[in-house]
N, C-alpha and C positions, 0 to 999 in steps of 0.2 A: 754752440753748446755753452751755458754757461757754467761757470765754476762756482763752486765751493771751499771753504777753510776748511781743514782739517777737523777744526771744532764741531762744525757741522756734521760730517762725516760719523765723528764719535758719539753725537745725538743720537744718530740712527741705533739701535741698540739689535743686534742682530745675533742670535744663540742656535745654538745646535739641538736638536729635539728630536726623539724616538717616536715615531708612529704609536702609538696603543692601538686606536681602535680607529675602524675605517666603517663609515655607515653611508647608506644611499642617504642620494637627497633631492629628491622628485622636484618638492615645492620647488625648486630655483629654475631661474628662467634660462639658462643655460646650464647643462648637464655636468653635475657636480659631485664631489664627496666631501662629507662632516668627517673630519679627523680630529680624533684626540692625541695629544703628542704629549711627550712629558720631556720638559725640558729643566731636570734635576730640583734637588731640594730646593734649592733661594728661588725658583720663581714657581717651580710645580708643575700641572696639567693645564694646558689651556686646551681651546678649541679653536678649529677654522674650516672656513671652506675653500675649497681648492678647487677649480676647472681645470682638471688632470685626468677626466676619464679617458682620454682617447688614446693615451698611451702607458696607462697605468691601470691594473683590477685590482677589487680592494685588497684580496688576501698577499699581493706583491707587494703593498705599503706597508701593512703590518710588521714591525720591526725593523724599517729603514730609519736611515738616519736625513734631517729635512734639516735646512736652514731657514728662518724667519723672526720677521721683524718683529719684537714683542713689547717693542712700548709703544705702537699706534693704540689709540684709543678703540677701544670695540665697534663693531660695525654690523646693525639688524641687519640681516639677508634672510630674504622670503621667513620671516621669525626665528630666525637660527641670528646666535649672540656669537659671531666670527670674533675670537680674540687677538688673534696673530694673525700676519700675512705672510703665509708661507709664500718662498722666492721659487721662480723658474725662468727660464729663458724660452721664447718663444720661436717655432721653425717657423722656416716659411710655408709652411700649410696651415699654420694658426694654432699646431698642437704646442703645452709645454712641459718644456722637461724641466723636472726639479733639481734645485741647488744640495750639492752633500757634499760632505768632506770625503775622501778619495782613502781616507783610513777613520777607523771606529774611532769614535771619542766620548768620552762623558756627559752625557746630556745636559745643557745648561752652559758649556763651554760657549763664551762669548767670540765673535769672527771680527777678526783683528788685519 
């Protein structure tokens, strides 16, 4: 494995963000949800796509709290403008579960 500096680390820019809105998303070539998150006032509403159907329905994400990377540059998927890469860790049956903080916080709170 190789390593990284610290500095590195703090590039990653990684924020706490509320579900808004959970939408299907047919067009992707693996079974998908278009999520809107709001990640407080200094950065706002972004959008992404997330391969989390298999252990998440949309009305369970609405109002959770997600962690993701928000200063990758955007990414077309099947024409959906994915702005964030929401984090999860993957089981070993290929399902993944999403990264949250363990208590409520402020949307837009950066992970430290």
């Amino acid at each position: 494995m190789e390593t990284i500096s610290f500095d590195d680390f703090l590039n990653v820019d990684m924020r706490v963000g509320r579900v808004l809105e959970v939408e299907p998303f047919p067009e992707a070539r693996k079974p998908a949800w278009k999520l809107r998150i709001d990640f407080g006032p200094e950065i706002g509403e972004r959008r992404s796509s997330a391969q989390i159907t298999d252990l998440y329905e949309a009305k369970g994400l609405v109002g959770r709290q997600v962690v993701a990377v928000v200063n990758f540059p955007s990414k077309r998927i099947a024409g959906f403008k994915s702005e964030v890469l929401v984090l999860g860790v993957e089981d070993e049956a290929g399902r993944i579960s999403l990264l949250a903080p363990d208590h409520d916080v402020p949307p837009g709170r950066r992970i430290c």
